[in-house]
N, C-alpha and C positions, 0 to 999 in steps of 0.2 A: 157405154159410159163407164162400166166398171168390169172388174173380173169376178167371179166366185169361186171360192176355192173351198174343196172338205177340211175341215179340221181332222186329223186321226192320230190319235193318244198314242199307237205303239209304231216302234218300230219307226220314226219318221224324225225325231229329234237330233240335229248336231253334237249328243253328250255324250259322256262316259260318265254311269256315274256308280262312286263307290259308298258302298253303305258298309255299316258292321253289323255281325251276321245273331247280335245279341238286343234283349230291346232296347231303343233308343228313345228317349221324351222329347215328343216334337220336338219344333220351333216353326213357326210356321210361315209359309212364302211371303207375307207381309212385311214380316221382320227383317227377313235374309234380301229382299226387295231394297226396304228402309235405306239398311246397312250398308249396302252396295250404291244405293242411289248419294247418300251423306258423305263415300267416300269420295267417290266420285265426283261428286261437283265442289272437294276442295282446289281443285286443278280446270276441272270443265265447268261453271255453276248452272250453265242451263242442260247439261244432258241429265238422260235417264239411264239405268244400268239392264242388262240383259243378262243377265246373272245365270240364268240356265238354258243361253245360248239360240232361243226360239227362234227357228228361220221364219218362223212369220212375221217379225220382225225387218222389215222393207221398205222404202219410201214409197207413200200412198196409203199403206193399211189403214184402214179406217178402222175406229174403235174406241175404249171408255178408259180413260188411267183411274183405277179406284182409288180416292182422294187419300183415303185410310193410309192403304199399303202401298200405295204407287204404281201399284199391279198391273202391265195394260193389258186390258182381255179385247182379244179382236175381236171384230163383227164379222170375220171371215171372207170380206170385202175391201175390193183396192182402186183406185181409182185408176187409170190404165192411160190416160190421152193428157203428156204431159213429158215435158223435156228432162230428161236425169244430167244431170253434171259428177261426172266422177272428178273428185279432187286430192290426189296422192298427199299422204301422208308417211312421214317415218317420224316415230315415235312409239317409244315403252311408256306402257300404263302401268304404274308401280304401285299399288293401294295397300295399305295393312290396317285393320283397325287396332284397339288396343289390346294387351294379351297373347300377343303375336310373336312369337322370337323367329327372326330372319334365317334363314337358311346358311350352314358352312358346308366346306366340301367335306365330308365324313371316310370316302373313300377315293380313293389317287393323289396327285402330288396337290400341289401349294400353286396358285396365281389364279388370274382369269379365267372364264373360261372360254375367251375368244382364241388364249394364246396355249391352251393346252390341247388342239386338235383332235385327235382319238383317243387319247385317255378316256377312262371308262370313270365317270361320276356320278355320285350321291348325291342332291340336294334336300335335307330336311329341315321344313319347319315343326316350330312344335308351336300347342296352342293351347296354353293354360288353362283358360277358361272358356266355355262353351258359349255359343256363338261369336268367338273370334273368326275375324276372316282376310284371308289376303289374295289375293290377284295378280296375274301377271298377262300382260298383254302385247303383241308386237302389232303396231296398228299399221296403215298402210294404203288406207283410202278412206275417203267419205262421197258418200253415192246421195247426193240431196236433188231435191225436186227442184228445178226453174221458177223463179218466182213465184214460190211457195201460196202466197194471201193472195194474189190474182189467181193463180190456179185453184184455191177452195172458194173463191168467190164467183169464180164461176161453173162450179159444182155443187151452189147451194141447197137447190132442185133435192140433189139425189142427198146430201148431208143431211135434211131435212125428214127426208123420207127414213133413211137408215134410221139415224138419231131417235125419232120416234117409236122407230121396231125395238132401239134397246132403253126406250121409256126417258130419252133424255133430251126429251121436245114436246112442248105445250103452245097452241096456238097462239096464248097472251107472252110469255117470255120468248118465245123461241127455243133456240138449241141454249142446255145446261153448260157452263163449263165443265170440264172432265173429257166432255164428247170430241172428237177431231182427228186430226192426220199424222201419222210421223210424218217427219217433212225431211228427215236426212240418216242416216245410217252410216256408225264407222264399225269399219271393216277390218278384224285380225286376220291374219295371217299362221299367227300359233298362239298358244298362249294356256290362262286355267285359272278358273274360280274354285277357291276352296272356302267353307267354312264346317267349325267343328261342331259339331251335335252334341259332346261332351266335355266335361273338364278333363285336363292332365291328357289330351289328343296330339296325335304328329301323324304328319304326309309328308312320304318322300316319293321323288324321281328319279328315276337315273338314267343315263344313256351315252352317248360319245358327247364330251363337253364340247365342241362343236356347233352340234345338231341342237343339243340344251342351249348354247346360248343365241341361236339363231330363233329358238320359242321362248323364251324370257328375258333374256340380258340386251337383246341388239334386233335391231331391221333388218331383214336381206337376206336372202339364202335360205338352204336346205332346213328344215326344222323336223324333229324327231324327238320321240324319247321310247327307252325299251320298258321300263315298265313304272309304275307308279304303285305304290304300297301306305299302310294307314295300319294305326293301332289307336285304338277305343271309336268313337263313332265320328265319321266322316263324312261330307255333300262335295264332291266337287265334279266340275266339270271340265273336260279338259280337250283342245286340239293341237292336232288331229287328235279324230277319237278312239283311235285304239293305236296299241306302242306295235312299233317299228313298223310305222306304214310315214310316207308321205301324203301332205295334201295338198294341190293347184287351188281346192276349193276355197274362199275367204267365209268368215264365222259375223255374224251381227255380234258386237259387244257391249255395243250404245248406241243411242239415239234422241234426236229432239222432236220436239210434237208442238203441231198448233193446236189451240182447241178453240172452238166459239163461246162468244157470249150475245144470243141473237141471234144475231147475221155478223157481230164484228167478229176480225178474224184474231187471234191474239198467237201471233209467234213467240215460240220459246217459252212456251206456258209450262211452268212447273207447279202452280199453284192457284187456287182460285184467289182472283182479286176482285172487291165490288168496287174499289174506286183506289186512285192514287193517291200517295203521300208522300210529305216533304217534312226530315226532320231537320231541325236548324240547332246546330251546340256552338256558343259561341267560347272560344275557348281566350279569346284575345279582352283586351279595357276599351276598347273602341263601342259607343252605340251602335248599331246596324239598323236603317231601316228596310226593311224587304218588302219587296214587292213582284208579285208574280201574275206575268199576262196572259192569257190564253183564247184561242178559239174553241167554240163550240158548232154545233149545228144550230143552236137557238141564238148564236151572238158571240158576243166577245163580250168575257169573263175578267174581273181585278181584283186582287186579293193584298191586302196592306196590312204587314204588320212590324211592330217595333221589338228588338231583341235588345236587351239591358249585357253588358257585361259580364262573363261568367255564368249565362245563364242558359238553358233550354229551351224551344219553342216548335212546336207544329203547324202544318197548315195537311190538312186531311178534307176528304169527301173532293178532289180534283177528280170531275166526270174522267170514265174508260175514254169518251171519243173526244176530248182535248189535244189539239194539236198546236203548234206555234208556242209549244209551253216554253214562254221567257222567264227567266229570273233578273232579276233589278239589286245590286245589295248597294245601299249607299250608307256610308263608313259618316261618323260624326268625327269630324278631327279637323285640325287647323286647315290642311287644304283638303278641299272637297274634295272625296276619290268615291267614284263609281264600279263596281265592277258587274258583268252581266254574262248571262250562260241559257244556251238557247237548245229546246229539243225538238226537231219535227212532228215526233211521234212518239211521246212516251207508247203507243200501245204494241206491244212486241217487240220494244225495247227494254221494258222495265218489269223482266217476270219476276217477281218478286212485289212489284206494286210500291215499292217506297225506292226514295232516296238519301243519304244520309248527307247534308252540307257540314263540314267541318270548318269554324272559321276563328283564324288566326292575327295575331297582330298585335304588336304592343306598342304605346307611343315609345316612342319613334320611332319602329319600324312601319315599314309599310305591309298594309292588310294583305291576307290572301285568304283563301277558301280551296277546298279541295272536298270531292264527289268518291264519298267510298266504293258503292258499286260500281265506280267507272276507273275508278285508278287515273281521276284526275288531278292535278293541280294547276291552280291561276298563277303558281311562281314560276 
């Protein structure tokens, strides 16, 4: 049912990593975790960051994300009887937080560097303030399990069992949220996390602008760099992991995880949720009354309520296993307008736990509403 593997601290990581050779004041993996997860999910909202490159980091590992720092620490355990879907990607991962000044060519001539072939360049950021951090990434596949919540539902047995060894299973709840699976892993090809351990810090690279921009600027092809250099205190990690080598190997540089609550399964869990919610702002002069339908396992559930113009309103405590979640908005205005917005399964759709309804209209336009985390609109 599963694999076991040793964990072993040296010698076994995908990194390169550089320090400065004077002391340095922490900052500690929770943060540099945080940091990298916040930028990250401006572009992707439900991944997680991989920040120091962990090959344990794989579709199936089982394991705890510490709620704190994001941390996932494995259980050392993978679940092994299950279908993988490699799904190609081409895409730069471009992250910087703030504090960050971008890199210029400092040495060779002037343009891109897809169009400067062997030229020999410099790329340096500098990083004002200490834990600034930026990224770069050439992504190029995503490697996810086959129906992910069927596959942990039918591994419960051994979740159960595991979950328990790391104290996050009690006969009356079940499994804690935090506990669960990656369930998909994307794949670089080249790339490098940096962040600075001090104020007034810089890392640069250099190599055939070429080779550099096939591991930061672009997809496809040869990646390289000849060396990489740091003044005041530095963390980064970078591939390949040592200059002028190629690598065929691909780097984990994110991933999404299910985690339980119970026995339910909850895809795309970034956070613990004990129930859903629905914020309602009305931003239009229209009354609204809402009304919301749903199933449960003990019934079919009705929630009614009325929104005044200009004003704000929630409806919260919507059970985790509600499914057929309707919404109803009917508009008070000379001709009756109804509109309505249906979900199968808020659970592993809605990691985050809430929804935001934004709703519009002035006499005499006609009403619309639009779903933040969905990037929809009823116009």
């Amino acid at each position: 049912m599963f694999m076991r593997f040793l964990v072993i601290t040296a010698g076994v990581l995908l990194t390169a990593e550089i320090f400065a050779s004077q002391h340095v004041k922490t900052i500690d993996s929770g943060y540099i975790t945080r940091t990298f997860n916040q930028l990250i999910r401006e572009s992707h909202p439900n991944w997680w960051g991989n920040f120091n490159l962990d090959p344990m980091i794989r579709p199936g590992a089982i394991g705890v994300i510490d709620i704190g720092s994001g941390v996932f620490q494995p259980s050392g355990e993978y679940l092994s009887d299950f279908e993988t879907i490699i799904s190609p990607l081409s895409e730069v991962m471009k992250l910087s937080s703030e504090h960050v000044h971008e890199p210029r060519l400092v040495v060779g001539g002037k343009g891109r560097l897809a169009h400067m072939g062997d030229a020999q360049v410099q790329l340096k950021w500098e990083f004002s303030r200490r834990g600034a951090m930026t990224s770069r990434w050439a992504l190029v596949e995503k490697q996810s399990i086959k129906d992910p919540g069927k596959v942990l539902r039918e591994h419960l047995d051994l979740l159960k069992s595991i979950a328990s060894y790391e104290s996050m299973y009690d006969s009356v709840s079940g499994i804690s949220q935090g506990f669960g699976v990656i369930t998909s892993v994307i794949m670089a090809q080249a790339g490098m996390n940096v962040v600075a351990l001090s104020d007034g810090s810089n890392w640069s690279v250099s190599g055939q602008a070429s080779y550099l921009g096939n591991m930061l600027t672009q997809v496809g092809g040869e990646a390289q760099y000849s060396k990489a250099e740091y003044e005041g205190n530095i963390l980064s990690f970078l591939w390949p992991r040592e200059g002028n080598e190629f690598s065929s190997v691909l780097v984990p540089v994110a991933f999404t995880f299910a985690s339980l609550e119970g026995e339910k399964v909850m895809l795309h869990w970034i956070r613990p949720i004990g129930s859903f919610r629905m914020l309602f702002n009305n931003h239009g002069d229209h009354y609204v009354g809402i009304s919301l339908f749903y199933t449960t396992p003990v019934g079919n559930q009705q929630v009614e309520i009325g929104l005044l113009p200009f004003l704000k309103q929630e409806i919260d405590s919507i059970p985790l296993d509600a499914t057929n979640l309707t919404m109803t908005l009917n508009y008070l205005r000379i001709m009756k307008t109804v509109q309505t917005h249906r979900w199968k399964t808020p659970l592993g759709s809605w990691p985050t736990g809430d929804r935001h309804i934004d709703i519009k209209g002035s006499w005499p336009m006609y009403p619309s509403f639009s779903i933040k985390e969905e990037g929809y609109s009823s116009q």
